[in-house]
C-alpha positions in Angstrom: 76.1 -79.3 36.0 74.6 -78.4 32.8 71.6 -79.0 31.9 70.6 -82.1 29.0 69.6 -81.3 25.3 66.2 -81.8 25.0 64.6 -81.5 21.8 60.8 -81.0 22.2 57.8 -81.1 19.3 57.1 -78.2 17.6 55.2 -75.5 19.6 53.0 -72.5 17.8 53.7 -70.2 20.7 57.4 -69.9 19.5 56.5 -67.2 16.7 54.5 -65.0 19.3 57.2 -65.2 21.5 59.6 -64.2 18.6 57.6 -61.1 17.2 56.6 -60.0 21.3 60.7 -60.3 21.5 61.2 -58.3 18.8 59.2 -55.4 19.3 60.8 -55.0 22.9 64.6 -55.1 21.0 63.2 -52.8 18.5 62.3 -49.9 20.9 65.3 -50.2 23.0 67.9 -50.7 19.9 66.4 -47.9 17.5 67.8 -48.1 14.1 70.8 -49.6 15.8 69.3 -52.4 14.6 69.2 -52.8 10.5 67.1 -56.0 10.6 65.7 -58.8 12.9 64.5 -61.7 11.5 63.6 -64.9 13.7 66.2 -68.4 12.9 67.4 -71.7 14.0 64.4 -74.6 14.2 62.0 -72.5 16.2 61.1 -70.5 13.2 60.3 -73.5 11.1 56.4 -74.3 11.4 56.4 -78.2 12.5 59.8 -78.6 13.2 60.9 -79.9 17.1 63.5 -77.3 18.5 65.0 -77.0 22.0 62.4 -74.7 23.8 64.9 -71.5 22.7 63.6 -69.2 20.1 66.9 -68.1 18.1 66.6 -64.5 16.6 69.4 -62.7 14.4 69.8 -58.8 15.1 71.7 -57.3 12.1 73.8 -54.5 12.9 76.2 -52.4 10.9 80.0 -52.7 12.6 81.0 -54.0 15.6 81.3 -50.9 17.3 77.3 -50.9 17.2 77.2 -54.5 18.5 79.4 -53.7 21.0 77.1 -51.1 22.1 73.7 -53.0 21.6 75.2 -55.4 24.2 75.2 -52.8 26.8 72.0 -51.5 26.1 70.2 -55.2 25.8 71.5 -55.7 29.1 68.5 -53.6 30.4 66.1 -56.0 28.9 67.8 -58.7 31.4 70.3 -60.1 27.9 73.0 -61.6 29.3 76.2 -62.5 27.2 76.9 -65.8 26.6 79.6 -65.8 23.4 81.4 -69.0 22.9 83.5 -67.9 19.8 84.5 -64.2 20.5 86.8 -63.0 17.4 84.5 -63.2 14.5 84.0 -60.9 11.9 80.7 -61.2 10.7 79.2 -62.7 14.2 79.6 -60.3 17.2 77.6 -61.6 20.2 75.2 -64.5 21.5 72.7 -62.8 24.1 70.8 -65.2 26.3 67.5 -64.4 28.3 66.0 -66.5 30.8 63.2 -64.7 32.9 62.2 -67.9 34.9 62.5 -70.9 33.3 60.6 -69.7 29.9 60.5 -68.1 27.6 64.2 -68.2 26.8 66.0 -66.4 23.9 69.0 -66.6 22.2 69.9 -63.3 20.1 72.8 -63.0 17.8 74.2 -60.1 16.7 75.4 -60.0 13.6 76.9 -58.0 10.4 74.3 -56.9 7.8 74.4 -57.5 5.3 77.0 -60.4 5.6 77.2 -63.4 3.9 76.8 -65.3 7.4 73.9 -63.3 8.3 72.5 -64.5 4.9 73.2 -68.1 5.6 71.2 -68.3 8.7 68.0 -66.8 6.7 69.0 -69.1 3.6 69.2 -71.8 6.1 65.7 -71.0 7.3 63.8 -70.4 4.2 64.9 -73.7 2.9 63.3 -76.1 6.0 60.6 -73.9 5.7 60.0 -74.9 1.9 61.4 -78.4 2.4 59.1 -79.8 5.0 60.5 -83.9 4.3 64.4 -82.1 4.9 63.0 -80.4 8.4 61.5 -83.7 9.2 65.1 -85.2 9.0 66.5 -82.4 10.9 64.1 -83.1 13.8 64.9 -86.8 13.9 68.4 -86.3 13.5 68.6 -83.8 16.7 66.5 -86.3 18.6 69.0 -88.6 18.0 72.4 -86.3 18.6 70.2 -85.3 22.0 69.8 -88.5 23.1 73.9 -89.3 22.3 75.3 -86.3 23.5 72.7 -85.1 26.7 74.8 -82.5 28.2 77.5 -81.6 25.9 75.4 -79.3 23.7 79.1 -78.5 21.6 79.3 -81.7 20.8 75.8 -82.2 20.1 76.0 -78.6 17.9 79.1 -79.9 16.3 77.5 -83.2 14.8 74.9 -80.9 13.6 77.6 -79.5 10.7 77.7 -82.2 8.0 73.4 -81.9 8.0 73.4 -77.9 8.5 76.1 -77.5 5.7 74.3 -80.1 3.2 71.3 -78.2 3.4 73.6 -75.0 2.6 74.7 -76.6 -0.8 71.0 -77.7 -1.9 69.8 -74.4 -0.9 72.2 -72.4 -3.2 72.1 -74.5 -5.5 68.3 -74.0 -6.1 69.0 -70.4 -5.6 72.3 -69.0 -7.2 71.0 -65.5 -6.7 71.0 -65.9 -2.7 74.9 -66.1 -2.4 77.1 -67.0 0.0 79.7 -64.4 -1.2 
């Protein structure tokens, strides 16, 4: 049985975690990898997240992705890609030494314009505390609907996620989609 969404307050440790995560992908990948930047609600100061610190490694093709996989294995990465096919989003890695700290790390095209999105994403809760406020509230609420079915719960997410999208290029024509 899988285990229930649960969307917990905002936690400080989260961006230790991230740059201590980092640093081990970093000496394993080499310039494999092009950039890392942490994502997804853990990397928003105050805003509740499930306790999974989402992290984007950009990569060139997906040749390299393909062989980042192998070597990320070593630092216990397993693969866990729901949507295999894309052309800009290569792999999900998951990490769960214990119970916590658990990681999610995508690997991605850069630059892309859906690498772009997740840091355009980010950048805008950051600056936006009253939208990342609704964002919380909304996820406690699709948690509490949805409990398992974390698709469903990510899919109800959408309309939200791709509102913010619009206001943030809209306040920022130079960060584009394209």
């Amino acid at each position: 049985m899988k285990p229930p969404v649960v969307i917990v307050p905002y936690n400080p440790q989260w961006v230790g975690m991230f740059k201590e995560e980092r640093k081990r992908v970093l000496e394993i990948l080499g310039d494999k990898a092009l950039a890392i930047e942490h994502i997804g609600s853990t990397s928003v100061p105050g805003l509740g997240a499930k306790d999974i610190v989402d992290f984007v490694v950009g990569v060139d093709r997906k040749g390299t992705a393909d062989k980042s996989v192998d070597i990320l294995q070593t630092l216990d990465y397993t693969d866990i890609t729901l949507q295999p096919g894309h052309t800009e989003w290569f792999y999900c890695l998951g990490k769960t030494p214990g119970i916590f700290p658990r990681f999610h790390l995508h690997l991605m095209k850069y630059p892309s314009p859906f690498f772009n999105k997740h840091i355009l994403f980010r950048d805008y809760l950051r600056g936006h505390l009253e939208v990342a406020a609704e964002y919380f509230e909304l996820k406690k609420r699709l948690a509490d609907r949805y409990g398992r079915d974390r698709l469903g719960y990510t899919d109800a997410k959408t309309d939200f996620i791709e509102e913010v999208f619009r206001k943030a290029r809209s306040e920022n024509p130079y960060d584009s989609n394209d």
